[in-house]
C-alpha positions as CSV (number, residue, x, y, z in Angstrom):
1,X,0.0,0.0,0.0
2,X,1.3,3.5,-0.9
3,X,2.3,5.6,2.1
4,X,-0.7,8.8,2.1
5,X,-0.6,11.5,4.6
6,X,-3.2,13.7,5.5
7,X,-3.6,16.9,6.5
8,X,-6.3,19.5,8.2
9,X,-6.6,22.9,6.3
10,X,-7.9,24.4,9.2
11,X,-8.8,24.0,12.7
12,X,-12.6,23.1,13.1
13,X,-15.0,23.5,15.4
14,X,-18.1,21.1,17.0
15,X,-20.3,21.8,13.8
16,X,-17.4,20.1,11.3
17,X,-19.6,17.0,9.4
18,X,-16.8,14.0,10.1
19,X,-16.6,15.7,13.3
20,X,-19.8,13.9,14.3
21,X,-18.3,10.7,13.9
22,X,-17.9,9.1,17.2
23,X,-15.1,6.8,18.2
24,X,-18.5,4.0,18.6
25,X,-18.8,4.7,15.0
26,X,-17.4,2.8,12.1
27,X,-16.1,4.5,9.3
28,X,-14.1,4.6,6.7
29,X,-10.5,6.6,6.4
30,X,-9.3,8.8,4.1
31,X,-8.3,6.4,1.3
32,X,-6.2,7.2,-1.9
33,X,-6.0,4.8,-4.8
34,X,-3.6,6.6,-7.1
35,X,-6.7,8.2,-9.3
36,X,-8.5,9.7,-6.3
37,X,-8.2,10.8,-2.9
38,X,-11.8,9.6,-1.2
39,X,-12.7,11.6,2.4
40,X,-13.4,9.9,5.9
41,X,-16.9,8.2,5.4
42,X,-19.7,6.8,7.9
43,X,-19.9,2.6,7.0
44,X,-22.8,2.2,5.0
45,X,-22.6,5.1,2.9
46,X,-21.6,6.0,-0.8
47,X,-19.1,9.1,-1.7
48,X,-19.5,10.4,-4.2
49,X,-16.0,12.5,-5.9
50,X,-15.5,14.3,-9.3
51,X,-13.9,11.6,-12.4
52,X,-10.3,12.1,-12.3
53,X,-8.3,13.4,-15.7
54,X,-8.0,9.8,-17.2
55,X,-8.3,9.1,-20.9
56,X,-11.6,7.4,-21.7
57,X,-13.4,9.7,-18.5
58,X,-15.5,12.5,-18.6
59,X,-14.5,15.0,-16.5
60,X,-17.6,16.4,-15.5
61,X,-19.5,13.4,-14.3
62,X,-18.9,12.0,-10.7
63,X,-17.4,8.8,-9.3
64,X,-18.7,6.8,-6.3
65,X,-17.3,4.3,-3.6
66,X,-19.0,2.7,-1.4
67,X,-18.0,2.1,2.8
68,X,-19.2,-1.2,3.9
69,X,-21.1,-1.7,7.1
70,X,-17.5,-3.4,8.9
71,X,-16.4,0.0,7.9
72,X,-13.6,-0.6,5.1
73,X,-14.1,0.5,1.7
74,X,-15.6,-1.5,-0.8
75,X,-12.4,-3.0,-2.8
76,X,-12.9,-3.6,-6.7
77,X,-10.4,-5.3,-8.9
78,X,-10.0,-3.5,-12.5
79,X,-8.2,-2.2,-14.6
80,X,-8.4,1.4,-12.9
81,X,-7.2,0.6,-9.7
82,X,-9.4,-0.6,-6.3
83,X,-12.3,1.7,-7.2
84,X,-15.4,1.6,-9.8
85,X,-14.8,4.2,-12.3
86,X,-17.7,2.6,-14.4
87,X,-19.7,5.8,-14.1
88,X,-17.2,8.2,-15.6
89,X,-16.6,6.2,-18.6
90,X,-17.4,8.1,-22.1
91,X,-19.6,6.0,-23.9
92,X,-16.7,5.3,-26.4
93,X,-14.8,3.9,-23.4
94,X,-17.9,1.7,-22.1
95,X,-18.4,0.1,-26.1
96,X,-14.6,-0.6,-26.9
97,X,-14.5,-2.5,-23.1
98,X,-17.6,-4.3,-23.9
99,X,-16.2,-5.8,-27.5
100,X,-12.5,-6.4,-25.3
101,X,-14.0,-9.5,-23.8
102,X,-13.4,-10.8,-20.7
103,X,-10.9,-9.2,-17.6
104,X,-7.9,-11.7,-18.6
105,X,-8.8,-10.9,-22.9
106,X,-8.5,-7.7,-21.9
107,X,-5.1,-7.8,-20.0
108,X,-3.4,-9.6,-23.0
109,X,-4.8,-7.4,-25.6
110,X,-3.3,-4.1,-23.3
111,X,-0.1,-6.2,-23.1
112,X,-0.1,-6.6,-27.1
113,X,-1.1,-2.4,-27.6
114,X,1.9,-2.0,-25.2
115,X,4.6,-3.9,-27.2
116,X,3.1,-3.0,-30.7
117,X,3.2,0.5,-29.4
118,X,6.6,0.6,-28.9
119,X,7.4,-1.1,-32.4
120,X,5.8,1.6,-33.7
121,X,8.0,4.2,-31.9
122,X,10.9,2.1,-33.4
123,X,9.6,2.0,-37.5
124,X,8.2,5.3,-36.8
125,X,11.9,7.0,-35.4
126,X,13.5,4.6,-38.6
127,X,11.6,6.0,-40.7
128,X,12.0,9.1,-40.5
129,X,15.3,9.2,-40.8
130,X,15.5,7.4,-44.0
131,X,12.9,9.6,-45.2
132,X,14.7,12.3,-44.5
133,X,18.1,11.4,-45.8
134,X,16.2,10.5,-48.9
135,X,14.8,14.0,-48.9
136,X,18.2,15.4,-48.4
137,X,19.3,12.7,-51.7
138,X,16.5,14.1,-54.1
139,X,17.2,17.8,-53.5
140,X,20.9,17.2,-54.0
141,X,20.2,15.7,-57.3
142,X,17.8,18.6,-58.6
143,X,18.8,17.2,-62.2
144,X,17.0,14.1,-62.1
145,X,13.5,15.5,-60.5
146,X,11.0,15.1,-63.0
147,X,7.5,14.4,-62.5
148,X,7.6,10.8,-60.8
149,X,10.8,12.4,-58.1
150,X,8.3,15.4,-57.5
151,X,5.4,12.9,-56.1
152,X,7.7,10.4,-54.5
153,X,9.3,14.3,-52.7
154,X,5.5,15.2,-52.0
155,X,4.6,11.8,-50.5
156,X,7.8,11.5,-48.3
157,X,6.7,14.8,-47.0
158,X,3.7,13.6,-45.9
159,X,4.9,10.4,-44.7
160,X,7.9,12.3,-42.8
161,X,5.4,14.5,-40.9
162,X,2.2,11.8,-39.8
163,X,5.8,9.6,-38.9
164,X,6.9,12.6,-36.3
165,X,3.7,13.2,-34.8
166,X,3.2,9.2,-34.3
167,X,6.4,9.4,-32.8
168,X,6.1,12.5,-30.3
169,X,2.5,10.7,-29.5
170,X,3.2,7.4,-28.5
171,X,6.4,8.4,-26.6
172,X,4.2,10.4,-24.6
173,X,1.3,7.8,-24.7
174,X,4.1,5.2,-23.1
175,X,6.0,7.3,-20.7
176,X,8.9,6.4,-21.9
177,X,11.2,9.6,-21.3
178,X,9.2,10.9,-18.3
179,X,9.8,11.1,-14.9
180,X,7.8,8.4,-13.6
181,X,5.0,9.1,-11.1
182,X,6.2,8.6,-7.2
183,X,3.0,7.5,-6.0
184,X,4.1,7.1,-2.2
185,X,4.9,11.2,-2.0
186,X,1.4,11.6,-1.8
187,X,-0.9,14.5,0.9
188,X,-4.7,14.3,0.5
189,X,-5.9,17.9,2.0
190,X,-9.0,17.6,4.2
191,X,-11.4,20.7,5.1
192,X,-13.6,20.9,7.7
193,X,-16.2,20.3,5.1
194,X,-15.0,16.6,4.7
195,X,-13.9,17.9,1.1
196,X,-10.8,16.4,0.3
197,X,-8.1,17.2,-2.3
198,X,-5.2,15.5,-4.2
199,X,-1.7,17.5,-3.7
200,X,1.7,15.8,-5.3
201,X,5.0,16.0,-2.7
202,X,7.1,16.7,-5.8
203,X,5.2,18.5,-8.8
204,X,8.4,17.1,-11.5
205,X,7.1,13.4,-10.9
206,X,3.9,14.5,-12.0
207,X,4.6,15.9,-16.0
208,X,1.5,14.5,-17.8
209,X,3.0,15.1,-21.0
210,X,0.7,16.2,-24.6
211,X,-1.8,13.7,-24.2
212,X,-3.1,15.8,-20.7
213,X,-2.7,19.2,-22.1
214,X,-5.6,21.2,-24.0
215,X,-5.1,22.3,-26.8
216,X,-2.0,20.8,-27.9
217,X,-2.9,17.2,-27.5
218,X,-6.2,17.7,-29.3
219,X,-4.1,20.1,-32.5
220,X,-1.6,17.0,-32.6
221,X,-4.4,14.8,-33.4
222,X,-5.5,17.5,-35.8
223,X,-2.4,17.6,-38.3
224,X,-1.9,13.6,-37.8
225,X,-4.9,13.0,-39.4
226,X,-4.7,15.7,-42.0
227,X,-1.0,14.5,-43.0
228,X,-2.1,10.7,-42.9
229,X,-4.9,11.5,-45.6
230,X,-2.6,13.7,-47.4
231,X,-0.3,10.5,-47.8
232,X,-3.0,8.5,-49.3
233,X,-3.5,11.4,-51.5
234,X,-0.1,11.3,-52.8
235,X,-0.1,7.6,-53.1
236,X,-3.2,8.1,-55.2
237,X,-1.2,10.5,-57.1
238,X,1.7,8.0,-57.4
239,X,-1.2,5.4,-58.6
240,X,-2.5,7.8,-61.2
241,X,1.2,8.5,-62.3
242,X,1.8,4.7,-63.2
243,X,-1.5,4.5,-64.6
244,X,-0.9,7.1,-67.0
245,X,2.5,5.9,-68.2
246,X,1.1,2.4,-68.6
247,X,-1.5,3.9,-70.5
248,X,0.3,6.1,-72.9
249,X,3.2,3.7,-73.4
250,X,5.3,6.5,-72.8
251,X,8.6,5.9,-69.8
252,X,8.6,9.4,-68.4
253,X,5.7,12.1,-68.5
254,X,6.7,15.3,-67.2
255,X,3.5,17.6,-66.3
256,X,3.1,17.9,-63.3
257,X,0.5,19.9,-62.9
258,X,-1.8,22.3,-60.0
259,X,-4.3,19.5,-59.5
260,X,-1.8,16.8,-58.2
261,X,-1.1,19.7,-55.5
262,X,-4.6,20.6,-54.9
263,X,-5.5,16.9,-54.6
264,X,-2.6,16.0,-52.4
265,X,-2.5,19.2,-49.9
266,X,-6.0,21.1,-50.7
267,X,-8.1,18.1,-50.7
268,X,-6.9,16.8,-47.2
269,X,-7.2,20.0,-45.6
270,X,-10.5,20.2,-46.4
271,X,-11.6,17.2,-45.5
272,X,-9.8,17.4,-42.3
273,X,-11.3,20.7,-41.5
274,X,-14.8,20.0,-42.1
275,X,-14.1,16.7,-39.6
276,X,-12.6,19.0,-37.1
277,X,-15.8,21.2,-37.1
278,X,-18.1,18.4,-36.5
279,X,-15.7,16.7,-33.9
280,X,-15.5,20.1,-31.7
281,X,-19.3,20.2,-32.2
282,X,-19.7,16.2,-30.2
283,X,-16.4,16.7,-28.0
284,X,-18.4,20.6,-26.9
285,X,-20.9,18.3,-25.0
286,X,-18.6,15.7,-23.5
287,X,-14.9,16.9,-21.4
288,X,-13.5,13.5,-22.5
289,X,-9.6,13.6,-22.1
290,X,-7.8,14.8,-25.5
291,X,-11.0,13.5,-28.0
292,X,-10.3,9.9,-26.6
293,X,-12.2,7.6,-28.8
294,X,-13.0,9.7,-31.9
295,X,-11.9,7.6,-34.5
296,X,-14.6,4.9,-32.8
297,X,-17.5,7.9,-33.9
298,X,-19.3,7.5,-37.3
299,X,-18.1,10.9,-38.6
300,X,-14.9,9.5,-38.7
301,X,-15.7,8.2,-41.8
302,X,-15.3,11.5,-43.2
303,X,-11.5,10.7,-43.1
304,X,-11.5,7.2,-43.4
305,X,-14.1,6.8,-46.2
306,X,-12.1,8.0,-48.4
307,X,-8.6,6.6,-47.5
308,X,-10.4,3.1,-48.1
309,X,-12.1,4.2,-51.3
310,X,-8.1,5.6,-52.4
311,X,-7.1,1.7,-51.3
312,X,-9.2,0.3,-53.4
313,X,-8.2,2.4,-56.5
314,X,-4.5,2.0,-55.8
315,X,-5.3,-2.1,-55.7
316,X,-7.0,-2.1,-58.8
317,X,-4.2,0.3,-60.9
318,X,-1.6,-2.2,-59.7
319,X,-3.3,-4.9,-60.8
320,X,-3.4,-3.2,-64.1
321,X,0.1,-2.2,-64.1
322,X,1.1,-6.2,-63.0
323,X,-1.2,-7.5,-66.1
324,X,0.6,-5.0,-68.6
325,X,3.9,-5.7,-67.4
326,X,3.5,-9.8,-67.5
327,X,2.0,-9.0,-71.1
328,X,5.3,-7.2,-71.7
329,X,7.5,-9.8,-70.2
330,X,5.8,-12.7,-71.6
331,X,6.3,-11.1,-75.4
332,X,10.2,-11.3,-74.4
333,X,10.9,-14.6,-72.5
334,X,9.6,-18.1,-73.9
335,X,7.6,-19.6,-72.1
336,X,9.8,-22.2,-70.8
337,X,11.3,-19.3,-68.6
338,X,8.6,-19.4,-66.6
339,X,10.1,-18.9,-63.2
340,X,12.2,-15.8,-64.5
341,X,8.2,-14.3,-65.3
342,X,7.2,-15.3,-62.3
343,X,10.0,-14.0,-60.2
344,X,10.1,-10.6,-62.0
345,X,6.1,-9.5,-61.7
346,X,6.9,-10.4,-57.9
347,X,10.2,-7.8,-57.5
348,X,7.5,-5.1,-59.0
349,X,4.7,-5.7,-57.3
350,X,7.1,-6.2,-54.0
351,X,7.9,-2.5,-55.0
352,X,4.8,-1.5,-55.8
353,X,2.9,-2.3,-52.9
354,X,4.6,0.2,-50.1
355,X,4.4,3.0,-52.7
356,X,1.2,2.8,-53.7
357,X,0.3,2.0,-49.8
358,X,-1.7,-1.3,-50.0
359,X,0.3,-2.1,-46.9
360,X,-2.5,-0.5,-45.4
361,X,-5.2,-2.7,-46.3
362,X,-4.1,-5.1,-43.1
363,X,-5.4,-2.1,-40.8
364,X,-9.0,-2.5,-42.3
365,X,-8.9,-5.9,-43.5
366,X,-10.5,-7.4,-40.2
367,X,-13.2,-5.2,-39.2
368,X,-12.9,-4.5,-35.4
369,X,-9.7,-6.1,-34.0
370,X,-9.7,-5.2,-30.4
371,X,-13.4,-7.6,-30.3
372,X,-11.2,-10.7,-31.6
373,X,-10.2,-13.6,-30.4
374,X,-5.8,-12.1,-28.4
375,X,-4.2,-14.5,-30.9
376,X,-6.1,-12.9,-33.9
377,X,-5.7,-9.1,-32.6
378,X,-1.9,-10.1,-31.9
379,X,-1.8,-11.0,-35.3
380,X,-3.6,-8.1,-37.2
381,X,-1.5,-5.6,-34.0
382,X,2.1,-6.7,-35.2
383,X,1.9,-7.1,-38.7
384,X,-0.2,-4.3,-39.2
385,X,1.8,-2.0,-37.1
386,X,5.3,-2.8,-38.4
387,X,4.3,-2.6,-41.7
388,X,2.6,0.9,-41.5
389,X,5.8,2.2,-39.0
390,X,8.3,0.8,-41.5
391,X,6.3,2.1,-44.8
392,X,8.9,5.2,-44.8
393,X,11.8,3.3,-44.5
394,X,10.6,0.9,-47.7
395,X,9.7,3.7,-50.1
396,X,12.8,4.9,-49.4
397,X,15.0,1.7,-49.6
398,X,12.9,1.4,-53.4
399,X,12.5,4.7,-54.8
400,X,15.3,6.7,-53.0
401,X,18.7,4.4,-52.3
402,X,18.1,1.5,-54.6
403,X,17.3,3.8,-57.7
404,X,19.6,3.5,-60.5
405,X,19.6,6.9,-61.4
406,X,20.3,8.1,-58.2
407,X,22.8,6.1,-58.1
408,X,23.9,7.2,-61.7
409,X,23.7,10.7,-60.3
410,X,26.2,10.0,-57.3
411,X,28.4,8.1,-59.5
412,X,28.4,11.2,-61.7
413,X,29.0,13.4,-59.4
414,X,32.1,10.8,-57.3
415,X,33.2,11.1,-60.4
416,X,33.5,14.8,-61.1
417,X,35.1,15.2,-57.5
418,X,37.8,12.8,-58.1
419,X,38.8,14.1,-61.4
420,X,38.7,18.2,-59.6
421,X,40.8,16.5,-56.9
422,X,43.3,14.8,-59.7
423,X,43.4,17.9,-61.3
424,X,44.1,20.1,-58.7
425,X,46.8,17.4,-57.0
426,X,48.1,18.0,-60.4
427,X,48.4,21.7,-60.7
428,X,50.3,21.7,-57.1
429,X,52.6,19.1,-58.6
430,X,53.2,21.2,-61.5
431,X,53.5,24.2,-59.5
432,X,56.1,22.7,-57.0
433,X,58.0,21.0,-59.7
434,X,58.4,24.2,-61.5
């Protein structure tokens, strides 16, 4: 049991309410179970306290405990600690426990968000520093960006920013740079009213981090979305591209053009905007922690809706693009080189996929998750998780470091160093010699 002091505001007189408790009484005493401090209570009574700041709780309902007649406090095993917080649950909380399962389900699917979350810090941090670097790659090669280096720029852009803010998020969701909470340094203040009140010993243990402050948590959430749908904009864009060339017959096109920019950046903003005005407009009546929940709400579907509908278009063009290429491959090998068709429709679609993000379709391909079977959320939580974290570092390996021409490029220009080097070396030689 943590160690919980208590002390009186102020001196009180005869009239004081736990004042007329009597030493023939039972009662309760002051009780803190690391959520809540609860006041001195007759046995046989229910306290009733505000809902502590906790994800998944609304503020501004109220929390009760119960003192039993032997005059000890009513003890409930959960998730939140000894006390039932059942009535401060947002009805977002109340559905996703209710498809969780039972209490031990539960505990292994919380086990499985833990580790997956912090794979996803890993592919997330990896990935954006390959994006980066690849970044860094195409704008030192300006003479090689035409139209299909501009979209792969624009889409690591996008990637590069929903990676960061995944990052920042679940570091702060996981605590795993903070101070951690000393939960025995603990004084629960108690009036003469009975009211009693929460004060921390040593107000550094106690950082809550983004996900606790207004505002900032809830504008994170904000551009995560809006850069997440601006990446399957740009993969749509990337889908289009291929499209286009396959249709054409034609290896490069080069027009870029307004509508790829409006699509990828305008489009997304909108969207995300007119999501944001209807999510302020539900969150207005609730005082839910940092929106917890909101992509469980319908109108998340004005986001979502038409990420799945970009899936499905991207799946479709690279079937298209697979079928022309085998036709193209298949006019050039006989068919007794069957394996060498086989093998090289597999090294393009294995390129394909990342770029044109049907990674993603493991996130949607079994509908509600958290309500399956551990071993079957296990499954869909790992694989779907490392391969969305580790989508940056892919495109990059594919379209930045493995790229011929980039690597043309940086031969071209090792080349031009060494022969300014030579020739210099030269000149010195000729200049000493003389």
């Amino acid at each position: 049991m943590n160690r919980m002091t208590t002390n009186i505001l102020t001196s009180c007189d005869s009239n004081s309410s736990y004042t007329l408790i009597t030493s023939n009484d039972k009662f309760c005493n002051w009780f803190y179970d690391e959520k809540t401090c609860w006041p001195i209570a007759k046995a046989n009574t229910n306290v009733s306290q505000p809902c502590p700041k906790v994800q998944g709780f609304d503020k501004m309902k109220m929390a009760y405990k119960y003192c039993t007649e032997n005059g000890s406090w009513e003890n409930v095993t959960n998730f939140f600690g000894p006390t039932d917080y059942s009535s401060c649950y947002t009805p977002e909380l109340t559905e996703m426990l209710e498809k969780l399962g039972s209490d031990y389900d539960t505990k292994r699917k919380l086990d499985i968000a833990l580790n997956t979350g912090v794979i996803e810090v890993v592919g997330c941090l990896v990935s954006i520093i390959s994006l980066i670097i690849s970044l860094c790659i195409f704008i030192r090669h300006k003479g090689i960006l035409e139209q299909r280096f501009k979209i792969h720029m624009n889409l690591f852009v996008a990637l590069s920013l929903q990676m960061f803010i995944k990052l920042i998020l679940n570091i702060d969701k996981l605590d795993l740079f903070k101070t951690k909470k000393d939960l025995s340094n603990v004084t629960c203040l108690v009036d003469c009213n009975n009211q009693i009140r929460l004060v921390k010993d040593d107000d550094d243990n106690w950082f809550f981090g983004i996900m606790y402050t207004p505002i900032i948590c809830e504008g994170s959430q904000v551009i995560l979305e809006w850069s997440k749908t601006a990446s399957f904009m740009w993969m749509y864009n990337e889908g289009v591209y291929l499209y286009r060339i396959i249709k054409s017959r034609v290896l490069r096109i080069n027009s870029i053009n307004f509508r790829m920019y409006l699509f990828g950046w305008g489009l997304p903003a909108l969207m995300t905007s007119v999501w944001l005005l209807v999510t302020m407009v539900y969150y207005k009546k609730s005082s839910s922690v940092c929106w917890w929940g909101y992509s469980l709400l319908p109108f998340f579907w004005i986001l979502e809706g038409p990420r799945m509908i970009i899936l499905v278009v991207n799946l479709i063009i690279l079937i298209i693009v697979l079928r022309e290429l085998l036709k193209k491959i298949k006019s050039k090998l006989s068919p007794s080189n069957e394996l060498d068709i086989i093998r090289k429709v597999s090294k393009a679609a294995i390129a394909l996929v990342p770029l044109l993000g049907i990674t993603n379709f493991i996130l949607v391909i079994i509908p509600e998750p958290h309500s399956k079977s551990p071993e079957l959320f296990a499954f869909w939580s790992y694989s779907a998780h490392i391969l969305h974290s580790f989508q940056g570092l892919m495109v990059s390996i594919l379209y930045c470091f493995m790229n011929k021409e980039i690597k043309k490029s940086f031969d071209k220009r090792m080349m031009l160093q060494k022969s300014r080097r030579d020739f210099e070396m030269e000149m010195t030689y000729n200049l000493f010699k003389t």
